[in-house]
C-alpha positions in Angstrom: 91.8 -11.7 33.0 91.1 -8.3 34.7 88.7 -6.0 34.6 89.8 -2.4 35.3 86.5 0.2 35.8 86.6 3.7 35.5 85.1 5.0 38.5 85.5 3.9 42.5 81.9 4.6 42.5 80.8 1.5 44.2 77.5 1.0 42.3 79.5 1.2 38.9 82.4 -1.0 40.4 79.5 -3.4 41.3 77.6 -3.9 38.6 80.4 -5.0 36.8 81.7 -7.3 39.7 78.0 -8.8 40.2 78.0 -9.2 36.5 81.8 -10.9 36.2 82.3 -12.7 39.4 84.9 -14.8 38.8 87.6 -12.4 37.3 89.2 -9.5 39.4 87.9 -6.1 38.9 89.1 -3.3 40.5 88.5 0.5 40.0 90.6 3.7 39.1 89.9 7.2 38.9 90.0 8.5 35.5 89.0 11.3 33.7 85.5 11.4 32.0 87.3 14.9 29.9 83.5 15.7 29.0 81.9 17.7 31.9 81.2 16.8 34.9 77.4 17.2 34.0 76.9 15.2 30.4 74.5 16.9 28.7 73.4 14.9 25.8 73.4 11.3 25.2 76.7 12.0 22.9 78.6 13.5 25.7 77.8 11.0 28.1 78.6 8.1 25.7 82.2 10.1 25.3 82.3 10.6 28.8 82.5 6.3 28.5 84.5 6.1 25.8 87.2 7.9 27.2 87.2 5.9 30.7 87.3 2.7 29.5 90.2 3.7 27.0 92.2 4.9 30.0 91.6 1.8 31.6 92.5 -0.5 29.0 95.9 0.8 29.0 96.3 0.8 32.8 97.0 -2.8 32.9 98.5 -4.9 30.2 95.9 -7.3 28.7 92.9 -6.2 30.7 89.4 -5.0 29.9 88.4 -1.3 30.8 85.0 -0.5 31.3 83.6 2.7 31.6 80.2 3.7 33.1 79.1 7.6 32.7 75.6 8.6 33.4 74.2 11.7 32.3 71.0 13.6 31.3 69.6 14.2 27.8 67.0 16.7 26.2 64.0 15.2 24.3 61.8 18.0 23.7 61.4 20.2 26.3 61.8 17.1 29.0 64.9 16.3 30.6 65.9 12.3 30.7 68.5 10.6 32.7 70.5 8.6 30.4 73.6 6.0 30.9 75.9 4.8 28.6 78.8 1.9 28.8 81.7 1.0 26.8 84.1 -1.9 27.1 87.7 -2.2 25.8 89.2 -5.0 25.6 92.9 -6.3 25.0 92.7 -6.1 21.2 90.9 -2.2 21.4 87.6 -3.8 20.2 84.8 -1.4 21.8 81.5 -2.4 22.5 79.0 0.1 23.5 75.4 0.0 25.6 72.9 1.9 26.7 70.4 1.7 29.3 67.4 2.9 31.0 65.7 6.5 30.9 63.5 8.4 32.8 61.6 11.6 32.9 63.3 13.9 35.7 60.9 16.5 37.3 60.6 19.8 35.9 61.9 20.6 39.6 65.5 19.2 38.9 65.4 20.0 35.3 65.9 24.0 36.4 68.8 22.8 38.6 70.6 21.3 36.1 70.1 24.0 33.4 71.9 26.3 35.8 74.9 24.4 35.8 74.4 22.3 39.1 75.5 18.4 38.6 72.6 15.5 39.6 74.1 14.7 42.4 74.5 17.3 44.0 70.3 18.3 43.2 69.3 15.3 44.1 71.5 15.3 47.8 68.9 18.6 48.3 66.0 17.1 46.4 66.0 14.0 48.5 67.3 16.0 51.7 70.0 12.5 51.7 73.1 12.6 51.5 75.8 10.6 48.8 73.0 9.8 46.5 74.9 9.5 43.4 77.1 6.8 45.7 74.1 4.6 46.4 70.5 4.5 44.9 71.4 7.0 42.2 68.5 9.6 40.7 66.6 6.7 39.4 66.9 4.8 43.1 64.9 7.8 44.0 62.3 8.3 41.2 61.7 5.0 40.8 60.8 4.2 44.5 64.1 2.3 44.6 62.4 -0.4 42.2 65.7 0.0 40.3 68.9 1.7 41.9 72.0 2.7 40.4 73.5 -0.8 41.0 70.9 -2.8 39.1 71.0 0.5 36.1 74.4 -0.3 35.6 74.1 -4.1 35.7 71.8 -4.1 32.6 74.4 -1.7 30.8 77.5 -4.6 31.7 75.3 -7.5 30.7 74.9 -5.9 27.3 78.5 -4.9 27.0 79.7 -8.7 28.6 76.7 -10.1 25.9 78.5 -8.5 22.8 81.6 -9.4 23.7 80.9 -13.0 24.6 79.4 -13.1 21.6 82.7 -11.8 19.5 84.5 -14.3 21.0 82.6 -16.4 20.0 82.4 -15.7 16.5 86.1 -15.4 16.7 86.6 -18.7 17.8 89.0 -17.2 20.9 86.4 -18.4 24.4 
């Protein structure tokens, strides 16, 4: 089995290796086609959709995984959200979400004018590549939890229901 991954983001490519360590994964570039910001939880959750759907079909018989993290409004607060979604061979999809925190009213602004997380928290944290290493919640959570472990928690749900299918299905 292979596992192809949506992203050559190392802590999404990662958390899926840490979490599947004795099947090859490997990641591709692939198009979110939501923007490069999500906005909602919906959008974000399309944003996964659509990347592991683009990776299921990049190699016969594998499963895609896609990992999108994004922001969503509750009120008038701003949340980082993360969503997962795993296609396997058959086009079963399992979804997952994970953790959420309160951004600052700070980088809340930035990111109602249009600016991506990344890029405000590279200035917030005055660091470089954030987005490729702790993440946003790396940062606000005194790197308690980084980007890596976010992740993880999202694949162990997604590998979880889909262990469990296969179970059910009689195919593991």
């Amino acid at each position: 089995m292979k596992i192809v991954v949506g992203s050559t983001n190392l802590p999404k490519v990662n958390a899926v290796k840490n979490n599947f360590p004795d099947v090859e994964v490997f990641g591709v570039e692939v198009s979110s086609k939501v923007s490069a910001q999500p906005f909602s939880d919906e959008e974000t959750l399309e944003g996964a959709i659509n990347r592991a759907r683009e990776c299921a079909k990049h190699t016969k018989g594998c499963i895609g995984i896609g990992l999108e993290g994004g922001v969503t409004e509750m009120g008038e607060d701003l949340y980082l959200c993360n969503w997962g979604v795993l296609v396997d061979h058959n086009e079963n999809t399992y979804t997952a979400s994970g953790a959420r925190i309160l951004l600052p009213d700070e980088v809340a602004e930035q990111l109602h004018k249009g600016q991506e997380l990344g890029d405000v928290m590279d200035a917030y944290a005055k660091r470089t590549g954030v987005r490729s290493k702790e993440g946003a919640i790396g940062i606000f959570t005194n790197e308690l939890v980084n980007r890596t472990a976010m992740f993880e928690h999202v694949v162990q749900l997604l590998k979880g229901q889909y262990e469990y299918d296969q179970v059910q299905k009689g195919e593991q």
